[in-house]
N, C-alpha and C positions, 0 to 999 in steps of 0.2 A: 502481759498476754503472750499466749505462747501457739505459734503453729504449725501444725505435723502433716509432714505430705510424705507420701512414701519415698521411699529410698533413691529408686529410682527416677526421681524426678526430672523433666529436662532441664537444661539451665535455660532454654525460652522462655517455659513456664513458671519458673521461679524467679525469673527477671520479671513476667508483667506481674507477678500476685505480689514480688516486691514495691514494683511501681504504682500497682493497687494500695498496697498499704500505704506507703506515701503521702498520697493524695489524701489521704484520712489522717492523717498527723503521724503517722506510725516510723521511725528506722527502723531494720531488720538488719538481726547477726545472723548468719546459717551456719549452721555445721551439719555435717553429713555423716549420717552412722550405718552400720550394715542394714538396721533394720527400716528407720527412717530417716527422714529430713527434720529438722528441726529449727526452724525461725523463732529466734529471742526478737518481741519485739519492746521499742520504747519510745516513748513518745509524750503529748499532750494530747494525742484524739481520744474520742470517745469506743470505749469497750463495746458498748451495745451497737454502735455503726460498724465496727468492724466486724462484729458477729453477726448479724443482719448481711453483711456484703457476703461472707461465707460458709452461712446455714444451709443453703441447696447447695453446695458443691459436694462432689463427692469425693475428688482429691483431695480438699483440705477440711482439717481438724483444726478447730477453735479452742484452745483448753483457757476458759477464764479463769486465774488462779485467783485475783480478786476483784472485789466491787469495783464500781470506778471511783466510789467517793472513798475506798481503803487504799485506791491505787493511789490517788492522788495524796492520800494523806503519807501512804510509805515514801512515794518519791521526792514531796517537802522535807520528810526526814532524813534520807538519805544524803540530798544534799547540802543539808544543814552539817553532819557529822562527817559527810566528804572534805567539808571547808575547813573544820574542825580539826581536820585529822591528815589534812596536807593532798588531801586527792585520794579517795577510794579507786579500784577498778569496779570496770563495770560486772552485772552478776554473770558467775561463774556456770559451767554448765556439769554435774556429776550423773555418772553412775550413765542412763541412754540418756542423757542430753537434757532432761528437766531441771533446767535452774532453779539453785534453793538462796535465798535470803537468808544466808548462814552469820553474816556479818547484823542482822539486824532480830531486833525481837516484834512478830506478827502482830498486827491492831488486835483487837478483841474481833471476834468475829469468823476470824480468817480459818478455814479449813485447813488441816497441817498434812491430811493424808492426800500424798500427790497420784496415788494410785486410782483417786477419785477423779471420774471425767464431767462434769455438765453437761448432762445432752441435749434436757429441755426443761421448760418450767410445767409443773403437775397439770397448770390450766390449758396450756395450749394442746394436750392430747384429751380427746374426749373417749370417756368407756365403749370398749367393744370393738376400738382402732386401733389400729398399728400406724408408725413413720419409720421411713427407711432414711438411714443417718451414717455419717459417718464415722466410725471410732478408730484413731491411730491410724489413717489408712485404710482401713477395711471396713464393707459396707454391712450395719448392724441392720435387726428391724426391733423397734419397742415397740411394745404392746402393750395395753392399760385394758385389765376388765375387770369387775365389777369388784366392793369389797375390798378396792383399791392395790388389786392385785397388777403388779407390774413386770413383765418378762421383756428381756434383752437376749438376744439369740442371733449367728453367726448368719445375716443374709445370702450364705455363697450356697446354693445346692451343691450338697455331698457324689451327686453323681455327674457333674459336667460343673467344676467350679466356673466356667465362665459364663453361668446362666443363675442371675438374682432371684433370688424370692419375693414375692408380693402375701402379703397380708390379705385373706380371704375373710370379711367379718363375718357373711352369714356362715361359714362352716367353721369359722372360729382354728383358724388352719392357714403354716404358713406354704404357699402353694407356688409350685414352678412351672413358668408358664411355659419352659422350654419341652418339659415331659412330659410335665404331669405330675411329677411327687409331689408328696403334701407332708409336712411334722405337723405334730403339735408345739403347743405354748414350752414344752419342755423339751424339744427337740426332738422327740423319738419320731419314727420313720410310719407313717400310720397309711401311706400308699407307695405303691414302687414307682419307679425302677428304684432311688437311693436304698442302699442299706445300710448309710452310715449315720447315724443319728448327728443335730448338729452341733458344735459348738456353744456355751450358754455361757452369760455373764451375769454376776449379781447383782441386784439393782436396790439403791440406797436413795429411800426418800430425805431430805433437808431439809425443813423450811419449807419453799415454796417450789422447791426445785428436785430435778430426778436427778440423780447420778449415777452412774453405772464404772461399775470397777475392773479397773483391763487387766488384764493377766500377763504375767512377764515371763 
């Protein structure tokens, strides 16, 4: 399990969301990049409690890279072939901070594209609704309508980035409640004041689950 808080994080807050994890079975490594924060964690807790503790926040980013029942099966293997092999280190972190499982080969199942995030599962958004989430740091809104059409798109209004977007269903429109601007599902500017259309991310159905793809 892996979690991304921005860069700028306090070390307050990153002491109690460590001491959060904790109490849920979790250790945390941090390393700190220009872009973000990034907590390796490891442990015995449960994945789904740790994601449940930090689905409203809007600080932190949850990225589940596996099941729990793959988690637990990678970490038996691991240190079966740690003992084997005199003592592994722990995993490494490349490229902005996503540790890869280079030393090991994935159970079946396991998603190998790390550029993919979990936002939510297809069931918990209902058509015609938008949630406002967090991705890497920054606050997204997805959107599900009919046809099974699913849009992810940049929650910061283009004309005063510190005023969020809210999801309008009856006009189908994401609207700032600071203006008054409104996009659409694609971003474009469809009332003023913004004139900059907004940021959009791809969104990748799986299984039973949405995922949306961050841009680097």
């Amino acid at each position: 399990m892996i979690l991304v808080l921005a860069h700028d994080c306090s070390e307050a807050q990153l002491s109690l969301i460590l001491r959060e994890c904790e109490s849920l079975g979790w250790k945390g490594e941090v390393s700190r990049g220009t872009e973000q924060t990034i907590v390796t964690l490891e442990g015995e807790g449960d994945p789904a409690a740790l994601e449940e503790r930090f689905q409203k926040s809007e600080d932190v980013d949850v990225l589940p890279i596996l099941s729990q029942r793959e988690y637990r099966y990678l970490r038996a293997r691991r240190r079966m072939l740690a003992g084997m092999a005199g003592g592994l280190g722990a995993l490494t972190a490349l490229g902005a901070g996503i540790p890869v499982l280079g030393f090991l080969l994935p159970p079946k199942g396991v998603i190998p594209d790390r550029d993919l995030v979990r936002v939510a599962g297809q069931s918990e958004i209902k058509p015609h609704t938008g949630r406002r989430m967090t991705l890497l740091g920054q606050p997204v809104l997805l959107v599900r309508l009919e046809n099974e059409r699913w849009f992810a798109l940049s929650a910061i209004c283009t004309h005063m980035n510190i005023c969020h977007l809210d999801w309008n269903e009856e006009r189908r429109e994401l609207v700032c409640p600071c203006h008054g601007g409104a996009f659409d599902v694609y971003g474009n500017v469809v009332q003023g004041p913004p004139s900059i259309p907004l940021e959009s991310f791809k969104v990748e159905l799986i299984g039973p689950d949405v995922f949306v793809r961050r841009k680097v």
